[in-house]
C-alpha positions, -999 to +999 in steps of 0.1 A: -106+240-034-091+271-017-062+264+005-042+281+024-004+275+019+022+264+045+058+267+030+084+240+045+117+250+042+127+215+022+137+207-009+131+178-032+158+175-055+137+195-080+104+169-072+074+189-069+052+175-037+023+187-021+010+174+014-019+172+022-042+157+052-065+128+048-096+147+053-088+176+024-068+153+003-100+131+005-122+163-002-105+172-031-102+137-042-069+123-045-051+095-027-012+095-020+010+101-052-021+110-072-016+149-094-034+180-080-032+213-100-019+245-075-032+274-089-016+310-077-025+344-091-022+338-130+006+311-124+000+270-121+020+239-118+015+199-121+027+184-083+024+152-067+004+146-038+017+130-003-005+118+027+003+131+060-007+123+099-013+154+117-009+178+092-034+210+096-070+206+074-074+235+049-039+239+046-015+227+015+026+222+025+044+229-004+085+220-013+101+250-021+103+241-058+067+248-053+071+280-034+098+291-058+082+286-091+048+302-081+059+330-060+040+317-030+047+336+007+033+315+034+000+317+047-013+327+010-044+313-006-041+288-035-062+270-051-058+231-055-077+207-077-070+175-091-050+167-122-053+150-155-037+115-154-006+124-178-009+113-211+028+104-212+012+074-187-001+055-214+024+059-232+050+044-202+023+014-201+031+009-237+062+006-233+063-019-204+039-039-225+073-042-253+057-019-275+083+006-294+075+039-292+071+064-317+089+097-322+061+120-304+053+096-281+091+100-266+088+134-269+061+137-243+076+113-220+106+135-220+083+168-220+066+155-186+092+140-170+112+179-176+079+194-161+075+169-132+042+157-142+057+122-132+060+102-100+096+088-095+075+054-090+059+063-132+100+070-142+118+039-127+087+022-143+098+040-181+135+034-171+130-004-160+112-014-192+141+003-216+161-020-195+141-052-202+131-046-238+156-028-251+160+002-276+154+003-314+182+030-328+145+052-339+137+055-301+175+065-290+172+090-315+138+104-304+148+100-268+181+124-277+163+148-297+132+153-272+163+156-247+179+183-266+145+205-268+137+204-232+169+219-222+194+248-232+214+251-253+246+269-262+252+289-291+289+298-308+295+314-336+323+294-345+328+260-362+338+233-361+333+230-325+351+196-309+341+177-279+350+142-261+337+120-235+342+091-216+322+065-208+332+062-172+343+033-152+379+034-149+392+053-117+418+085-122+404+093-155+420+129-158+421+130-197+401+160-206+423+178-183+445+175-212+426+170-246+409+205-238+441+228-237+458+206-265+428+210-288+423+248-279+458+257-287+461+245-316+428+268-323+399+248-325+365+252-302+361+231-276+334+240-250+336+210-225+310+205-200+315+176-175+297+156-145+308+157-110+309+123-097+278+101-090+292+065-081+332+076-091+356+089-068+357+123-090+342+137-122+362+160-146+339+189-128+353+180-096+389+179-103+386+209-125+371+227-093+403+225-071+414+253-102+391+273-102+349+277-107+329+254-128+294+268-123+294+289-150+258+303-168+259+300-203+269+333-210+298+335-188+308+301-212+306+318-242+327+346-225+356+323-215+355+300-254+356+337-270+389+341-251+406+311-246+386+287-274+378+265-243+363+259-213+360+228-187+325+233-166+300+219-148+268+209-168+241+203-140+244+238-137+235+248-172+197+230-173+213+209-205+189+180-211+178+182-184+153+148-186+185+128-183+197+147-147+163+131-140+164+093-153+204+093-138+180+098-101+163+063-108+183+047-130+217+045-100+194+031-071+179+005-101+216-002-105+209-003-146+218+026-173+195+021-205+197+052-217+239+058-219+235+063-258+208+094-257+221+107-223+254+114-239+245+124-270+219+146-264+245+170-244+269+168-271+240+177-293+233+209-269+265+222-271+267+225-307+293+198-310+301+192-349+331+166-342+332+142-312+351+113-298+334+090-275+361+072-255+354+039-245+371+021-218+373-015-223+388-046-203+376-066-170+378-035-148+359-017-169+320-013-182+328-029-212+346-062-209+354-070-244+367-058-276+340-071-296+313-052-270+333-017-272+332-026-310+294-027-311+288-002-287+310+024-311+287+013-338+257+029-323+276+063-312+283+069-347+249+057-361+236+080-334+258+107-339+247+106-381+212+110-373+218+139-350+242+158-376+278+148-358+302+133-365+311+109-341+341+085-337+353+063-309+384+057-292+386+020-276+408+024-247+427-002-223+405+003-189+418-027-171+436-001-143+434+035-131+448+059-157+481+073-142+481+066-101+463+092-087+424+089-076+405+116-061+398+150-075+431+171-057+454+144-064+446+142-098+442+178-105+479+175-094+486+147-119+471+163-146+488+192-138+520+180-134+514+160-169+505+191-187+538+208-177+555+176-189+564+154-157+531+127-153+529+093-160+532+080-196+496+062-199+482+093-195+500+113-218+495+081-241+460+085-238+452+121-238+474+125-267+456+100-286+425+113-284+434+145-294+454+133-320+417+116-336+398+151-328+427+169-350+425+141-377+385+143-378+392+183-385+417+175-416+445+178-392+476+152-405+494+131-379+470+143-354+487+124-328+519+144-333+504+172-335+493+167-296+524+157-283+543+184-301+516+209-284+522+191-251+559+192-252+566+226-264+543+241-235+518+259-259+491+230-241+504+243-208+495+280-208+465+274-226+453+254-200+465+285-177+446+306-198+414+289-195+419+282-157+422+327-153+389+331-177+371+310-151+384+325-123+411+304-114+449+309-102+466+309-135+501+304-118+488+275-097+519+248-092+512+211-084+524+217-051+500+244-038+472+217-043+462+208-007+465+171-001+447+152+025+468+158+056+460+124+070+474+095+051+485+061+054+507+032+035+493-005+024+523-024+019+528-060+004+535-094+024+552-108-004+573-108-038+553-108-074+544-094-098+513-072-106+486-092-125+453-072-118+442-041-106+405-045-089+392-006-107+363-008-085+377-015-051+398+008-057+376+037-062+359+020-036+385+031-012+392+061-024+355+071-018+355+056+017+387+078+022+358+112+016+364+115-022+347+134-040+332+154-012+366+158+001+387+166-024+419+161-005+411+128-005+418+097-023+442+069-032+476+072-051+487+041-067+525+029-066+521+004-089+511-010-129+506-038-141+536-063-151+557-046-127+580-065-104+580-053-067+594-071-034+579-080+001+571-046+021+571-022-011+540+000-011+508-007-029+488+021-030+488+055-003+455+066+012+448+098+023+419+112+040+410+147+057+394+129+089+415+100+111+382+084+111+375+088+073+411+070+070+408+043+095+377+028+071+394+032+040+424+013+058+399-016+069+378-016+036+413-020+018+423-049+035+390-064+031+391-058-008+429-065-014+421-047-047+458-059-063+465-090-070+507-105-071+518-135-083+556-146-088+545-168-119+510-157-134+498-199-129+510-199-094+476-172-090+452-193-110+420-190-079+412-149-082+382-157-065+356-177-045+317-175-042+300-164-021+328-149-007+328-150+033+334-112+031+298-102+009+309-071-011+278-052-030+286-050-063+293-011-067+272+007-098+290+026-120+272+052-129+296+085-147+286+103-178 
């Protein structure tokens, strides 16, 4: 059926929708959220159809992914039709049924969901019964592979080429802020591409930002690695399996993440990585509670990484508080700076130098961990990570105090003598967040405190600072509703940590940070 197209001046988050009104939708044949085919000059796309009141018959409102794709000006003819019902539909069914899934089956799953031939209803669906029935290690693999095809790719012509990721789940985790420069001094490859934050206060992309760009094409990447052996950018902007950008949208609202295996791999896999460290943060605060869980958990990154032609090892990390003190992406590009020139906090020197240290071993480097700190100390890390910050068009004589701080900011002090037994890592990022992290950047929360250490009625906790009074007046009240530290002068004079239901009801916050 010819059409006449009405552009609206919205965008989906990359969703391609159609509207349509009841009498032409019922016309052509479809009902709400069913598949109609546009058809423009020699060009067609897959989009989903919505219903709408009062909207003009013989026309067709298309999203501007629509618009965009097809080259459509408003007021053109298109033609419309309805769809074939996805193939990758039965398979979906399949798997909600507990079926496993064989290898092409995933792939066109992944292959629709990339071209939007899927509802978000048909995803959550997919997503939801990974959840319930689980993975076999053949359908990970599949899922990362079929992940890696539908996306770029970036090509050096260098190897080895290193890489290392967290995770996520513990607040103030500036580490690759480090590993990068230590690793591309000592002249190995490391192209590291990072998240901005989804449910985390910042992501490596967002404290990297208050340097200098991170939306860099792929080319512009392979400019900077060719000069500097490194880079630190933003991913979303590279189109890098892509599918998983997609899952993350339904998987945070489900508040479940089935798919952390192939969603990490499969971007390690797309930028060439030979040797990688996955980093896993483990303790009470953290995604991982226990030893034995971060233990099985490694397992499967390096079965995984085998399969896709990496070599993989894992780093279990203490996540049971913030790394160093600050939270929020200008306070802890200050940290990290500060550390690199050789004046931050000792647990994040610890750690950054420790996975570097396994990266250099993995490469036939001895004492690999020696090897980092002696790169850290004798400054060669430092203007490295200079050098990397002027290839991506960044201030390469930046000092930690021209970072702009949040200009409003206020002190949460103690009411008593203790010592520090816990450190709440999600109601902290909690208040960071409320503070305007990471859309702020100058806000956040610096801690003033570790755990075990001694302090005394009116010492400060933890600073807050915002960009807005009001943005600071709910991070104050939040704060004293979470009381995310927790004192004690004898560790069984604390024995109650908590009480359900509380009268205060908290949501339980989703971590969700690749």
């Amino acid at each position: 059926m010819k059409l006449q197209a009405r552009l609206l001046d919205i965008q989906a988050g990359g969703r391609r929708i159609a509207i349509l009104d009841d009498e032409t939708a019922s016309l052509i044949g479809v009902h709400s959220s069913d598949r109609v085919k546009i058809t423009h000059k020699d060009e067609h796309l897959i989009a989903i159809v919505n219903i709408a009141d009062n909207f003009p018959r013989n026309y067709v409102g298309v999203y501007q992914e629509i618009s965009t794709k097809l080259g459509i000006e408003n007021g053109e003819i298109v033609e419309v039709q309805p769809a074939e019902r996805p193939e990758a539909l039965n398979y979906v069914q399949a798997k909600i049924r507990g079926e496993r899934l064989r290898e092409n089956e995933v792939k066109v799953i992944v292959e629709e969901v990339v071209e939007r031939h899927l509802s978000d209803v048909e995803i959550a669906s997919f997503v939801t019964a990974l959840y319930i029935h689980g993975l076999s290690i053949d359908e990970i693999e599949a899922l990362s592979k079929a992940m890696v095809e539908t996306g770029g790719t970036l090509t050096l012509d260098k190897t080895p080429i290193l890489d290392k990721h967290s995770i996520g789940g513990v607040p103030g985790d500036k580490t690759s802020l480090l590993v990068v420069p230590i690793i591309a001094a000592a002249g190995f490859i490391i192209p590291k591409t990072s998240s901005r934050a989804v449910t985390s206060p910042a992501g490596t992309a967002d404290r990297v930002e208050t340097f200098c760009p991170v939306n860099l094409t792929l080319e512009e990447i392979r400019d900077v690695v060719k000069k500097t052996n490194g880079c630190m950018v933003w991913g979303g902007a590279l189109e890098l399996a892509p599918a998983d950008d997609i899952f993350i949208q339904v998987e945070y609202p489900l508040a479940i993440d089935p798919l952390l295996l192939p969603s990490i791999m499969s971007k390690k896999k797309a930028i060439g990585a030979t040797h990688v460290v996955i980093d896993i943060p483990t303790g009470s605060g953290a995604k991982v509670k226990t030893v034995g869980s971060a233990n099985a958990l490694a397992y499967d990154f390096i079965d995984l990484g085998k399969r896709l032609g990496m070599n993989v090892q894992c780093a279990v990390t203490f996540g049971e508080q913030p790394i160093g003190y600050a939270i929020g992406p200008a306070l802890e590009a200050q940290e990290a700076l500060s550390t690199i020139m050789g004046k931050g906090p000792v647990d994040l020197q610890e750690k950054a130098t420790s996975i570097a240290g396994i990266l250099f071993e993995m490469v036939g480097v001895e004492n690999g961990k020696q090897k980092a700190e002696s790169l850290l100390k004798s400054g060669k890390a430092e203007r490295k990570f200079r050098q990397i910050i002027e290839a991506q068009g960044g201030n390469p004589r930046i000092k930690p105090e021209d970072i702009k701080l949040g200009y409003k900011k206020a002190e949460i002090t103690t009411d008593k003598d203790g010592r520090v037994l816990w450190v709440n890592n999600r109601s902290i990022a909690q208040v960071a967040r409320e503070a305007g992290a990471p859309k702020e950047k100058a806000a956040g929360v610096v801690l003033k405190i570790k755990l075990g250490e001694h302090i005394e009625k009116g010492d400060v906790l933890f600073e807050i600072y915002a960009e807005r009074n009001t943005k600071l007046n709910t991070a104050l009240e939040l704060a004293k509703k979470l009381q995310p530290i927790g004192l004690s002068k004898k560790p069984e004079e604390r024995m109650l940590i908590g009480r359900v239901p509380t009268r205060v009801i908290q949501r339980k916050v989703f971590t969700l940070e690749r």
